[in-house]
C-alpha positions as a Python dict, from the first residue, in 0.01 Angstrom:
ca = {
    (1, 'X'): (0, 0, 0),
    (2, 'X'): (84, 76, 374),
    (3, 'X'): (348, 371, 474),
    (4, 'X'): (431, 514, 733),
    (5, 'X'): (316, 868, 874),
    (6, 'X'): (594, 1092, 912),
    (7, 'X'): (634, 1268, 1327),
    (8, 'X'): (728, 1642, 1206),
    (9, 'X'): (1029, 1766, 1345),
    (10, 'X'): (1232, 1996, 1188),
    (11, 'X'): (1631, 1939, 1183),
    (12, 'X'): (1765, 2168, 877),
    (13, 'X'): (1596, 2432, 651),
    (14, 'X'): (1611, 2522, 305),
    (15, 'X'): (1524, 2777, 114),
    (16, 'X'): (1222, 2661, -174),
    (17, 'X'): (1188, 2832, -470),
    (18, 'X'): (808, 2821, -419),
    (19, 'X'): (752, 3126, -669),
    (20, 'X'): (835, 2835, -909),
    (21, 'X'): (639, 2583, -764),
    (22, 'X'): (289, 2779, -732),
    (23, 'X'): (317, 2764, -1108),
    (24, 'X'): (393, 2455, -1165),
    (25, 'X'): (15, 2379, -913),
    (26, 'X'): (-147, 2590, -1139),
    (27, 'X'): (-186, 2828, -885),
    (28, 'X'): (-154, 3270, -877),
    (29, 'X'): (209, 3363, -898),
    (30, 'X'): (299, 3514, -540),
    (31, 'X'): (620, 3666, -358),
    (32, 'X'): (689, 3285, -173),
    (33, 'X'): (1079, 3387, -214),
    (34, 'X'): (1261, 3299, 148),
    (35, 'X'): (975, 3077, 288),
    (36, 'X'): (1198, 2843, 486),
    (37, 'X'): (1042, 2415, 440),
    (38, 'X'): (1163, 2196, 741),
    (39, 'X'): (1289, 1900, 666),
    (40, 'X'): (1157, 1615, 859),
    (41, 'X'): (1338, 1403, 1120),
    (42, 'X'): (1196, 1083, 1206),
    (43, 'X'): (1195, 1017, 1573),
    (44, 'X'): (1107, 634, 1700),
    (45, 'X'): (828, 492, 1561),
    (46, 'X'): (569, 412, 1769),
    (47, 'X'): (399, 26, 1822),
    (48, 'X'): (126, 113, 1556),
    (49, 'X'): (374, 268, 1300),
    (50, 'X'): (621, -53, 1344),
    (51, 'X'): (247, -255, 1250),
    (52, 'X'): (233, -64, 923),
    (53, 'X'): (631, -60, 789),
    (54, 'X'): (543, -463, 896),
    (55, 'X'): (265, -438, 656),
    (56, 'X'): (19, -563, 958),
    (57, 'X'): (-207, -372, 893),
    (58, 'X'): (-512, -471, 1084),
    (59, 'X'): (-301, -451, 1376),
    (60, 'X'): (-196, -74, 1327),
    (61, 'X'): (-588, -12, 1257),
    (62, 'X'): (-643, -144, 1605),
    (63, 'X'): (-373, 15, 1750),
    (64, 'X'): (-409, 349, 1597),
    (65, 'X'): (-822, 354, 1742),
    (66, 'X'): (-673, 278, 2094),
    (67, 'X'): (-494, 597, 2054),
    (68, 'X'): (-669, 806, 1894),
    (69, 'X'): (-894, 727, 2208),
    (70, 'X'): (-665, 908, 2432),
    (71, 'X'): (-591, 1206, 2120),
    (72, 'X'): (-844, 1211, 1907),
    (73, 'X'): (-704, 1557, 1709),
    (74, 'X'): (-331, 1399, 1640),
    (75, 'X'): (-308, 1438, 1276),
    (76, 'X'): (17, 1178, 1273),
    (77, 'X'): (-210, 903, 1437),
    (78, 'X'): (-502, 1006, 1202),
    (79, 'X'): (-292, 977, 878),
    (80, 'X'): (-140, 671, 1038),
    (81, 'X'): (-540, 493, 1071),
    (82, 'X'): (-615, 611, 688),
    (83, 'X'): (-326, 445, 596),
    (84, 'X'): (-399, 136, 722),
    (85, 'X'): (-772, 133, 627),
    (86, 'X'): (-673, 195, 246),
    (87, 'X'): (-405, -84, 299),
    (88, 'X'): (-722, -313, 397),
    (89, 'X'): (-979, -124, 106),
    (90, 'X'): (-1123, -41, 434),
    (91, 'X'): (-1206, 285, 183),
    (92, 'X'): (-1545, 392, 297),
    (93, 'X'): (-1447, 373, 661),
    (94, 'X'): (-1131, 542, 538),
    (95, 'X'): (-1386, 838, 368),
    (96, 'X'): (-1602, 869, 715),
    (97, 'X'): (-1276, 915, 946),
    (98, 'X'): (-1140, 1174, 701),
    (99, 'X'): (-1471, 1356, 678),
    (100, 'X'): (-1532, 1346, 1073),
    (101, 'X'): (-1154, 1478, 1124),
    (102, 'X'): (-1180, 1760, 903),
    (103, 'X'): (-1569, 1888, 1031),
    (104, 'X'): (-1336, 1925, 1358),
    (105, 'X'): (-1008, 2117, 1153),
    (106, 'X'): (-1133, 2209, 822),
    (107, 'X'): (-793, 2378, 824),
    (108, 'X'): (-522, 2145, 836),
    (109, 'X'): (-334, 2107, 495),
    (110, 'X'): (-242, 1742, 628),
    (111, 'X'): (-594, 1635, 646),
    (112, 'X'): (-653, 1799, 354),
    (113, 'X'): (-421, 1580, 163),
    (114, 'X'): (-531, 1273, 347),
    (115, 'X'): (-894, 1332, 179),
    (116, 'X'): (-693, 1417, -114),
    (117, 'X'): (-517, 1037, -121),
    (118, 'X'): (-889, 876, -3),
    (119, 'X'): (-1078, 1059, -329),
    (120, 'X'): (-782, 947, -577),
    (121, 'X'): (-832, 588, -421),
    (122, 'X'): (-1226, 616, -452),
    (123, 'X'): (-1161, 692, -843),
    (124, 'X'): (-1208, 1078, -815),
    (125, 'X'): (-866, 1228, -931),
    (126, 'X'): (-1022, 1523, -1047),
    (127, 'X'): (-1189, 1603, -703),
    (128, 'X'): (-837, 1503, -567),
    (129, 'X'): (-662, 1760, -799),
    (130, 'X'): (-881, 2033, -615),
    (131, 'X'): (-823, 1914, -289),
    (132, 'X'): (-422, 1890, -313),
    (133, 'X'): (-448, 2244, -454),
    (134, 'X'): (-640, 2347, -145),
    (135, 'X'): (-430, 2140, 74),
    (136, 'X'): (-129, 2333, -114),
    (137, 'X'): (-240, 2710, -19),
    (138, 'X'): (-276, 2650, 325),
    (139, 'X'): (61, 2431, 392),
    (140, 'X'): (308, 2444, 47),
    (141, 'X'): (555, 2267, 280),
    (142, 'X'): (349, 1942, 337),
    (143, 'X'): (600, 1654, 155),
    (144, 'X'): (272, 1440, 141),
    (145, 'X'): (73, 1719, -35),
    (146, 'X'): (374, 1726, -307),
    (147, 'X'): (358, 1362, -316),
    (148, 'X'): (3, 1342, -396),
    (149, 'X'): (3, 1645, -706),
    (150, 'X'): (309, 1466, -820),
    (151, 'X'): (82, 1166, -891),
    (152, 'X'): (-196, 1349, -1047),
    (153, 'X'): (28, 1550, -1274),
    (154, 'X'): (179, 1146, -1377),
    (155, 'X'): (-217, 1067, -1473),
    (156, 'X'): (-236, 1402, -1645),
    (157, 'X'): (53, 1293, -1864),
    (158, 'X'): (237, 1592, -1698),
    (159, 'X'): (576, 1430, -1650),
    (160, 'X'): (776, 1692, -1621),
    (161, 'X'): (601, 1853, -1341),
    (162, 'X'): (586, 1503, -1148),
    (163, 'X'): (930, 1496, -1160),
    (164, 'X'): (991, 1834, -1019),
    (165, 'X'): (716, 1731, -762),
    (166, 'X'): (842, 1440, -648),
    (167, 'X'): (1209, 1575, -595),
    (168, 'X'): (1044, 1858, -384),
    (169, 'X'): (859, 1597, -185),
    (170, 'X'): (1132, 1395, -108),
    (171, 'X'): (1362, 1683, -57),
    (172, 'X'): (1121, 1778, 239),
    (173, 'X'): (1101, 1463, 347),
    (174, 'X'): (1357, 1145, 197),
    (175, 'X'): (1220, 918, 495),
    (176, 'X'): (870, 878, 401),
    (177, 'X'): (847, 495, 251),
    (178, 'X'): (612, 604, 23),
    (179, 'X'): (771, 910, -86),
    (180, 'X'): (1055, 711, -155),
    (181, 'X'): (960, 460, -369),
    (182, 'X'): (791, 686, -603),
    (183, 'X'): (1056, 953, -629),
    (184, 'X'): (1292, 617, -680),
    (185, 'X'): (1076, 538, -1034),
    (186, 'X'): (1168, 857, -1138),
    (187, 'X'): (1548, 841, -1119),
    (188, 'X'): (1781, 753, -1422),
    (189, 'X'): (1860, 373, -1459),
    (190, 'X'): (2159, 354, -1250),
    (191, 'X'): (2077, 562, -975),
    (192, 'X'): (1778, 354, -914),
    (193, 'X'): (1943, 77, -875),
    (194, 'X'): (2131, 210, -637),
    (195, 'X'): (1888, 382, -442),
    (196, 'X'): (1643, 48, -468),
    (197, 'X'): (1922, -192, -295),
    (198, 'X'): (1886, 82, -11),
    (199, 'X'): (1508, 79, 17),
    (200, 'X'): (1479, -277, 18),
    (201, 'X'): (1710, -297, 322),
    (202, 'X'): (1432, -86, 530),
    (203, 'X'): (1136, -173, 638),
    (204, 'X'): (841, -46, 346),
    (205, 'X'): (517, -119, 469),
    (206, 'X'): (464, -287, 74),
    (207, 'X'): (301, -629, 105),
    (208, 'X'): (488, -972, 47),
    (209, 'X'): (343, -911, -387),
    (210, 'X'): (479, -573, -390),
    (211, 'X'): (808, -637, -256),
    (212, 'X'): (863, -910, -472),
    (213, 'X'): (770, -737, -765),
    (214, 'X'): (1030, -464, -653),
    (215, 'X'): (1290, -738, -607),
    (216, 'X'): (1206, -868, -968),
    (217, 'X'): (1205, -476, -1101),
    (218, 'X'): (1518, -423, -939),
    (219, 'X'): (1729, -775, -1083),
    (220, 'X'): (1569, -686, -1432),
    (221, 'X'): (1758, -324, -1384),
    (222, 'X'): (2057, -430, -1300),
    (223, 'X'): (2073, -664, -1597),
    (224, 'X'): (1956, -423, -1865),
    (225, 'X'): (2227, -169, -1719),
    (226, 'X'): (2468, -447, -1839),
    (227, 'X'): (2345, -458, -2182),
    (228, 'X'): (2405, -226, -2465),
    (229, 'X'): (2085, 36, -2500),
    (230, 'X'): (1803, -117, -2763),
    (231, 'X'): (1621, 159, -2864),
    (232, 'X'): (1418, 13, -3107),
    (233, 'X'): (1424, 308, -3338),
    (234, 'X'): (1276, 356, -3638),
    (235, 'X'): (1519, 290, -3947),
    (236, 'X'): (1336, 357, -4217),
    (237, 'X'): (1257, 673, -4434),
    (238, 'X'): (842, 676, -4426),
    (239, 'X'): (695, 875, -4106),
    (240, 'X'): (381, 692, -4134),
    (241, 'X'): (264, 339, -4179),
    (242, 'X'): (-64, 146, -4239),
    (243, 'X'): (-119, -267, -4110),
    (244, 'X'): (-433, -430, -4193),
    (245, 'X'): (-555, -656, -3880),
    (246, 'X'): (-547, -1050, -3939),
    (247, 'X'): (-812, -1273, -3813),
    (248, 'X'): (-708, -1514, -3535),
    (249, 'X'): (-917, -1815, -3511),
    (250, 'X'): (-1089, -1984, -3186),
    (251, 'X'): (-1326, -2276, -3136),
    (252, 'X'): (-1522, -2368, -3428),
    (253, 'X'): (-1366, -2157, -3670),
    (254, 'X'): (-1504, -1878, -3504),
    (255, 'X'): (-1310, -1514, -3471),
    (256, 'X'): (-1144, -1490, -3162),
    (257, 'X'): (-982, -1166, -3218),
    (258, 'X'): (-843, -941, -3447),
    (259, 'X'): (-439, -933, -3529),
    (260, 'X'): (-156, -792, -3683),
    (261, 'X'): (109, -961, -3885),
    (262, 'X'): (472, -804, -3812),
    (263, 'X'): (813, -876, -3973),
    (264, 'X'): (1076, -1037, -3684),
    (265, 'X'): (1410, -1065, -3821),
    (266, 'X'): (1363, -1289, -4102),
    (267, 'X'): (1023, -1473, -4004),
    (268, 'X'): (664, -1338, -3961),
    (269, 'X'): (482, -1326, -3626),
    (270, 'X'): (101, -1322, -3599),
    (271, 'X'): (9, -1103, -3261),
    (272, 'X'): (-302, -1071, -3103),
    (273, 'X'): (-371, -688, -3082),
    (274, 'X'): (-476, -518, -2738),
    (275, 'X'): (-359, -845, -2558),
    (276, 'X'): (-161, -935, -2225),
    (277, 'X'): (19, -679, -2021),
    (278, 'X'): (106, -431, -2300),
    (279, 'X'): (444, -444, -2510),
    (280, 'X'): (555, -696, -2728),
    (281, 'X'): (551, -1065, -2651),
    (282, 'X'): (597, -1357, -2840),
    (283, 'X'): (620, -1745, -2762),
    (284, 'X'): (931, -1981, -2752),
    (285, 'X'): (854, -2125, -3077),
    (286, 'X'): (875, -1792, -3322),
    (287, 'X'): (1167, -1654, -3074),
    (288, 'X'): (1344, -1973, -3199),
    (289, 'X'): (1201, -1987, -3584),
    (290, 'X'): (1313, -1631, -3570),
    (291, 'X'): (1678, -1671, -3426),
    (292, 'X'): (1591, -1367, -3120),
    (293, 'X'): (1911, -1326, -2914),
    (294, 'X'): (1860, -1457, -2543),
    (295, 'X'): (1980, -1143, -2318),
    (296, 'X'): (1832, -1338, -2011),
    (297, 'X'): (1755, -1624, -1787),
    (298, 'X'): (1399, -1762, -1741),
    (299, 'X'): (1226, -1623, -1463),
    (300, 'X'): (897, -1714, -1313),
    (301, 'X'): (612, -1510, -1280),
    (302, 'X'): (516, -1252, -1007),
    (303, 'X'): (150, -1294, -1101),
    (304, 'X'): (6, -1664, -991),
    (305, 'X'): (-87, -1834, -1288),
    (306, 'X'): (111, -1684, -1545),
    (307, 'X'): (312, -1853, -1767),
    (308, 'X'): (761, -1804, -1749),
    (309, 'X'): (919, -1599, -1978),
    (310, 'X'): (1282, -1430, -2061),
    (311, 'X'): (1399, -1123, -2231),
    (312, 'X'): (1571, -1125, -2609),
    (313, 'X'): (1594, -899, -2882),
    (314, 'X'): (1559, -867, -3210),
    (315, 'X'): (1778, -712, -3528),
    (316, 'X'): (1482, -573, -3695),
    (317, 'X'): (1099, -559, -3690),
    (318, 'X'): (889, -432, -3991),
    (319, 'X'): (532, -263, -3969),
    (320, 'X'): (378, -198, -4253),
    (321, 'X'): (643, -40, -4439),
    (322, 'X'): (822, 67, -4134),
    (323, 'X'): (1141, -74, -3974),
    (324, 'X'): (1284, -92, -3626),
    (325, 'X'): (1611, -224, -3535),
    (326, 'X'): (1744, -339, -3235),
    (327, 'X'): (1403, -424, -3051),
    (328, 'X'): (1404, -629, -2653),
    (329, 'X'): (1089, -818, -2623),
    (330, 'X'): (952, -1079, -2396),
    (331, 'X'): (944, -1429, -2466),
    (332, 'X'): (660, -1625, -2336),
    (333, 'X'): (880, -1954, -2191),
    (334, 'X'): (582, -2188, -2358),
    (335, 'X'): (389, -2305, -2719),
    (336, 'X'): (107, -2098, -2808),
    (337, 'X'): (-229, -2245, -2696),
    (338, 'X'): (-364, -2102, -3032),
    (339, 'X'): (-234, -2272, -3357),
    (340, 'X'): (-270, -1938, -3561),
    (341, 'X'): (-153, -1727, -3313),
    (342, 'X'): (258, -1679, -3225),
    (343, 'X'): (249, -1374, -2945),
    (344, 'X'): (55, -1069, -2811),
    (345, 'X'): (98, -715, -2872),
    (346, 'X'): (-37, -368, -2642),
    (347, 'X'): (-111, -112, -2918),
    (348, 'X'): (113, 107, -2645),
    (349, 'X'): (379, -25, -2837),
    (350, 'X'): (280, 197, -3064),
    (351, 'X'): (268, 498, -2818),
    (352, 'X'): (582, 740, -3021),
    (353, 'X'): (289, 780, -3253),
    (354, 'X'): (-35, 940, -3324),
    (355, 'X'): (-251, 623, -3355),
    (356, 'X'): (-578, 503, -3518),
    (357, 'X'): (-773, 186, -3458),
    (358, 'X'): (-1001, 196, -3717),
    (359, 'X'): (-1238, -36, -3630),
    (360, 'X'): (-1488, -36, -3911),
    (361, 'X'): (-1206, -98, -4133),
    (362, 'X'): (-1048, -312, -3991),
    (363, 'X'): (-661, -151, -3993),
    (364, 'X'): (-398, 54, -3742),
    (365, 'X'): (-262, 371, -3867),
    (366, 'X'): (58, 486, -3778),
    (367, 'X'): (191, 900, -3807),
    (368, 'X'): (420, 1173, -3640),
    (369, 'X'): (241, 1302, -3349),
    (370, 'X'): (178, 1734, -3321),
    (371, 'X'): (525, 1897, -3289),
    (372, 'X'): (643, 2030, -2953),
    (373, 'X'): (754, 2387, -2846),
    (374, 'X'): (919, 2570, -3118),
    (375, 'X'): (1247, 2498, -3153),
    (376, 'X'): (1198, 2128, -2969),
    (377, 'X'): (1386, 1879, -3179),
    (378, 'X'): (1107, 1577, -3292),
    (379, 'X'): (1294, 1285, -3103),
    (380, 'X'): (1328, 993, -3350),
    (381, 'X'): (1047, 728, -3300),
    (382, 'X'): (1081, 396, -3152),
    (383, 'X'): (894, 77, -3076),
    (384, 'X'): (753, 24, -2734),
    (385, 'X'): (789, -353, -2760),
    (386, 'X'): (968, -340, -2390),
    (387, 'X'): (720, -252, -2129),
    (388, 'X'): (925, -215, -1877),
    (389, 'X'): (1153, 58, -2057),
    (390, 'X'): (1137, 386, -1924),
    (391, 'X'): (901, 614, -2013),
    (392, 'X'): (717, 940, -1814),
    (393, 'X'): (853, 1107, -1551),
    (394, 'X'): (1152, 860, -1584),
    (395, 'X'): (1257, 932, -1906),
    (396, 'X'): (1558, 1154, -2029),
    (397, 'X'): (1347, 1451, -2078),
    (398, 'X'): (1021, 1406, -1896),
    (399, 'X'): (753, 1588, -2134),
    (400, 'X'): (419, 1825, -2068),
    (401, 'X'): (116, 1747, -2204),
    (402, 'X'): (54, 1930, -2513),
    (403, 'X'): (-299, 2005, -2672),
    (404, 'X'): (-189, 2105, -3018),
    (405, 'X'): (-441, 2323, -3186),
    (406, 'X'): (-538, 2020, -3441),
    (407, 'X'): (-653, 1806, -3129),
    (408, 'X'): (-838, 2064, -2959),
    (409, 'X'): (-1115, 1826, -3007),
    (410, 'X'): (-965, 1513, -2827),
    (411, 'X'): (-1053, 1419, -2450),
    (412, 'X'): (-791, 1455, -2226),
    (413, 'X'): (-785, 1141, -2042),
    (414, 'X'): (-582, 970, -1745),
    (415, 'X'): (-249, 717, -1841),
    (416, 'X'): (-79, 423, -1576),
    (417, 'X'): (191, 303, -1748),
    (418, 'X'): (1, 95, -2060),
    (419, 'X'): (-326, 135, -1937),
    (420, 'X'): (-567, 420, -2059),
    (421, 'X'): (-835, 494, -1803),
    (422, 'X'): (-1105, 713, -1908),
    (423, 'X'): (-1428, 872, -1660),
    (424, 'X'): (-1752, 705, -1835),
    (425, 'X'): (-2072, 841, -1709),
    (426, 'X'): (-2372, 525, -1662),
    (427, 'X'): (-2706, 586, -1731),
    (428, 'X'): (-2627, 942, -1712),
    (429, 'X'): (-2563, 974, -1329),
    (430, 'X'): (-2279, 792, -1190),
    (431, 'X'): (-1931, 873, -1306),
    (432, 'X'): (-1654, 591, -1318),
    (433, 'X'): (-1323, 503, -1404),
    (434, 'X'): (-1236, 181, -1716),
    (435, 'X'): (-931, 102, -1833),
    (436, 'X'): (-1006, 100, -2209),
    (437, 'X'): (-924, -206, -2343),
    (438, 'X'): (-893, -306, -2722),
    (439, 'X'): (-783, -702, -2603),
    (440, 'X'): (-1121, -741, -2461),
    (441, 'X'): (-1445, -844, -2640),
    (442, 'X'): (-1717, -751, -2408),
    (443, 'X'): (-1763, -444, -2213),
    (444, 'X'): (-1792, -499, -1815),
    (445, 'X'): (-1871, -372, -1476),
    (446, 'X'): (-1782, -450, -1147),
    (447, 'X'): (-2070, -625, -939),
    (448, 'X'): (-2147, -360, -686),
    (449, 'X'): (-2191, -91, -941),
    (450, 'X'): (-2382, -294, -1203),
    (451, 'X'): (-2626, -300, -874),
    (452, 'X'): (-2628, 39, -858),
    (453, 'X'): (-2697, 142, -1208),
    (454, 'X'): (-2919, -119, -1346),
    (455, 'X'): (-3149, -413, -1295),
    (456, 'X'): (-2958, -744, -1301),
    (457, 'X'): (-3003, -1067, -1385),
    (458, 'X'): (-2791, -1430, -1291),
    (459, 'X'): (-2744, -1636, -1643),
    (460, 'X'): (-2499, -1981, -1675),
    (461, 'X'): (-2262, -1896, -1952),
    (462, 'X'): (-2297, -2120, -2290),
    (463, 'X'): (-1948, -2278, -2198),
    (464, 'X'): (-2103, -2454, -1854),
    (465, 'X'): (-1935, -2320, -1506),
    (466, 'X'): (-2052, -2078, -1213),
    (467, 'X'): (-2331, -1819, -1292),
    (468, 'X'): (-2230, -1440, -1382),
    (469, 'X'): (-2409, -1161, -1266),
    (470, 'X'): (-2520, -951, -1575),
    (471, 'X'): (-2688, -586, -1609),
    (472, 'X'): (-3006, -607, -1812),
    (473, 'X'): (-2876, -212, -1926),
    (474, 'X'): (-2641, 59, -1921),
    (475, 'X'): (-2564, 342, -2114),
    (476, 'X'): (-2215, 469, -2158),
    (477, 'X'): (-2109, 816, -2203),
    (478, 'X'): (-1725, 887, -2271),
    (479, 'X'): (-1508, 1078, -2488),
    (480, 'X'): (-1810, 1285, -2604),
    (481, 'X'): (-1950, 933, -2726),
    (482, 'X'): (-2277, 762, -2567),
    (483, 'X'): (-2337, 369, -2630),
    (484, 'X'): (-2608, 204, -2457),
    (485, 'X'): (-2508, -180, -2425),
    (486, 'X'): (-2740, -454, -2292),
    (487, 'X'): (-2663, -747, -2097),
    (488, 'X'): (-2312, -620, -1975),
    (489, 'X'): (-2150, -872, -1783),
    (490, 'X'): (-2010, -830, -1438),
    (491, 'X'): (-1651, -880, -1370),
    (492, 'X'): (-1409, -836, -1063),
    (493, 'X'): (-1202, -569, -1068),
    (494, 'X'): (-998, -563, -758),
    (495, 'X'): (-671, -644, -935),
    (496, 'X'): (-728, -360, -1185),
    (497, 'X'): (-797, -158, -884),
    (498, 'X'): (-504, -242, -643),
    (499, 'X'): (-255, -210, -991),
    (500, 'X'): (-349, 154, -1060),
    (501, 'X'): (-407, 309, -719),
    (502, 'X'): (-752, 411, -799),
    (503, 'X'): (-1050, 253, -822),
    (504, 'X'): (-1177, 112, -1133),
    (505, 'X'): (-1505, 1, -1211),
    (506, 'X'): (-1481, -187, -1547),
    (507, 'X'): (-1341, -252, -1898),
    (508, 'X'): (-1438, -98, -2179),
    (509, 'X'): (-1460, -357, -2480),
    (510, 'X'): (-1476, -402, -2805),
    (511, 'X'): (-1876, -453, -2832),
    (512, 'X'): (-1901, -85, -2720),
    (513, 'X'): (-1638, 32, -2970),
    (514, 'X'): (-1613, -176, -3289),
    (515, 'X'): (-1822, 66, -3515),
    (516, 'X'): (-1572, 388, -3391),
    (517, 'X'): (-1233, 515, -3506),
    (518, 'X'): (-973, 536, -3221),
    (519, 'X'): (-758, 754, -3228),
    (520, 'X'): (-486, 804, -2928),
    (521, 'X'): (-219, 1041, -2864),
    (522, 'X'): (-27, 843, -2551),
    (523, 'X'): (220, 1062, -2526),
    (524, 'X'): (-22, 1356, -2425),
    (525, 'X'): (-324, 1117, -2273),
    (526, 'X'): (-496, 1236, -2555),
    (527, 'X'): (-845, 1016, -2730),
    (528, 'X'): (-1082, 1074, -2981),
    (529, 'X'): (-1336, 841, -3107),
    (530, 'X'): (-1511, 892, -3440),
    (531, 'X'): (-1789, 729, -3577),
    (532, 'X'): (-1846, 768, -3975),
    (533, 'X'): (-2174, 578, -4062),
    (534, 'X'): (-2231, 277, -4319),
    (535, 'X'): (-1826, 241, -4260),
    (536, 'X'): (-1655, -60, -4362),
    (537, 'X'): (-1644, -440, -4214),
    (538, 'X'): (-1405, -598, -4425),
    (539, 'X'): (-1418, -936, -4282),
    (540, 'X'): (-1796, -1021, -4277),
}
């Protein structure tokens, strides 16, 4: 996404509690009492700037070379050309300018934090963490350099200290397009809406998808602040709960994938597990055999190809043994293409508790996740059937991650929204970012890495069509686990890439998981895999 690279001039001063803030970075508490941060003024944006907010971004590429040209040491026309580059996954080019910048001013904080934003787009956070820390001591004023920790700490699960970021960077500077629309997602409900309607009438720099998909955040907000709250609390006595999986049926009788039957009001729903976007969604026929209350109209889909839906809720919804009332879900506007098969469910729904997939076994495990601070009230749990609810450095009280002492042996692990993204070393060189994901038989790589990793091989797939590109071997090492997989297809992964801001290099299925136990802590970003041996298989 394009933005604009603030001119610095300074127009007011404030006083920063910084004392605080070097904590909060993790870095040596220091007398930073009466440091004065400038706010920044924007003056008129120059012909390449205008280019970016326009989201032309080859255009401001072009235009930012011409002058950098003339000045090749401006930092604003520097961050300006990274920008667009990234914009254009120009990233390597994006990598070189940064690198040949700073061998000039291995000093400047802001170019610091520019290498800072290319490694967290190249799928390094944690050299990015460094970098932003380094960035931090030599400039703790930089708005950019907040902006950039403040999305680390949201991977880290550290909400809390995103949200106190994020105020800081817009506080320094509440011009900055990008600064702005992530300090917005942190707001309370109504002030967001608010502040949205006012960012929308500005120029952004977001592309024509990203604007809409603002536009369609922002009428969804404004509707759910006109609806009673639906918590989708928990109702019932019992703090844990255990649901068997179901098998769902494909072609030929075969398994397509594994299930879980749920109460909905007064009906059952069969819900393919790990499937679709995350949350809870169900199709128009069980939202009718169930009687779910319409709370919206249809809308069509942001994403080209996907099907409409609307929102409703439900009275009550029962997991084994456990009951939720008052539960907003999304209705798929359409019949099921599967005759067994009435919805989808993200086991994030699932995220208030400590969770276990146990494969082998074939069943999900439900119970209370490690007790906070002392003296910290345990909230009450809910469903997660609504993806869209708030959660993270949005919430009422954003939380820290906590490593209780009983999960001291659990890999800390990065969280977007309802996708868990863990570093997976290949063939014991190469480390990489996949999205773990439990909806997905088969483990895959994107093309240029399973090049880079492996031999590969072209093969037609049984079902007829285009040839894939498949890697004869890799070995995966993650979460203290190590599976070596053959014949690992290779898959695009641009869309996973551009949706999380980083880049990802695969999925991780359930061919390289299905003899482990899963256990996740998303409240913390907190994983464990377990492997007992001569465990289980119910179903064959």
């Amino acid at each position: 996404m394009a933005r604009q690279m603030a001119p610095w001039r300074a127009v007011q001063c404030f006083v920063v509690r910084l004392a605080l803030a070097a904590a909060v970075l993790g870095l040596p508490a220091r007398s930073l009492f009466g440091i004065s941060c400038s706010v920044v003024k924007h003056g008129a944006p120059s012909e390449a700037s205008k280019a970016l907010l326009a989201a032309d971004l080859a255009k401001a590429e072009a235009l930012d070379r011409a002058d950098l040209a003339k000045t090749p040491a401006d930092e604003e026309l520097l961050g300006g050309l990274i920008h667009a580059l990234l914009g254009q996954q120009k990233i390597q080019d994006a990598a070189a300018t940064v690198k040949t910048a700073l061998a000039a001013a291995p000093k400047s904080a802001a170019l610091l934090t520019l290498r800072g934003e290319v490694e967290l787009r190249q799928g390094e956070p944690w050299t990015a963490e460094q970098t932003v820390l380094a960035s931090y001591k030599l400039d703790p004023c930089n708005p950019r350099t907040r902006l950039l920790y403040a999305l680390i700490a949201q991977l880290n699960s550290r909400y809390a200290t995103a949200r106190q970021q994020l105020g800081l960077a817009h506080q320094f500077d509440p011009e900055d397009p990008e600064i702005r629309a992530a300090w917005l997602q942190s707001l309370p409900l109504d002030q967001r809406i608010a502040k949205t309607d006012a960012y929308l009438a500005t120029p952004t720099g977001d592309d024509p998808q990203a604007l809409a998909q603002t536009r369609a955040d922002l009428d969804r907000w404004k509707k759910q602040a006109a609806q009673p709250v639906r918590a989708c609390r928990l109702t019932s006595t019992a703090a844990s709960g255990e649901v068997p999986f179901i098998k769902l049926l494909g072609y030929a009788g075969h398994t397509r994938a594994s299930g879980l039957e749920m109460g909905l009001n007064s009906t059952t729903a069969r819900l393919q597990l790990g499937a679709g976007e995350g949350g809870l969604s169900v199709y128009r026929s069980v939202a009718e055999r169930a009687g779910l209350k319409r709370v919206s109209e249809t809308e069509g889909p942001i994403i080209p190809g996907a099907k409409p839906f609307y929102t409703a809720y439900a009275d009550s919804i029962k997991v084994g043994g456990l009951e939720f009332h008052d539960c907003t879900l999304k209705v798929i506007d359409s019949g099921s293409p599967f005759d067994d098969g009435d919805g989808l469910i993200g086991i994030d729904v699932f995220s208030d508790f400590l969770l276990t997939v146990d494969y082998p076994m074939r069943k999900l495990q439900l119970g209370p996740l490690p007790a906070g601070p002392q003296g910290t009230p345990a909230p009450v749990p809910s469903l997660r059937t609504d993806r869209t609810s708030d959660s993270g450095a949005a919430s009422a009280q954003p939380t820290e991650r906590l490593i209780a002492p009983e999960m001291k042996d659990y890999t800390q692990i990065y969280r977007i929204g309802n996708s868990l993204i863990l570093p997976a070393a290949l063939n014991g060189d190469k480390v990489k970012l996949f999205i773990l994901d439990v909806g997905t038989p088969e483990t895959s790589v994107a093309p240029e890495i399973a090049k880079q990793v492996s031999k590969t091989h072209e093969m037609t797939p049984a079902w007829g069509g285009a040839k894939m590109l498949v890697a004869d071997e890799i070995n995966f090492a993650f979460a203290h686990m190590s599976q070596k997989i053959t014949g690992v297809v290779a898959s695009d992964t641009s869309m996973a890439t551009k949706s999380s801001g980083m880049d990802i290099s695969g999925f991780i299925g359930a061919n390289t998981f299905q003899l482990l136990i899963l256990h996740v802590d998303f409240r913390d970003g907190l994983l464990k895999f377990e492997y007992i041996p001569n465990r289980g298989y119910k179903f064959e």
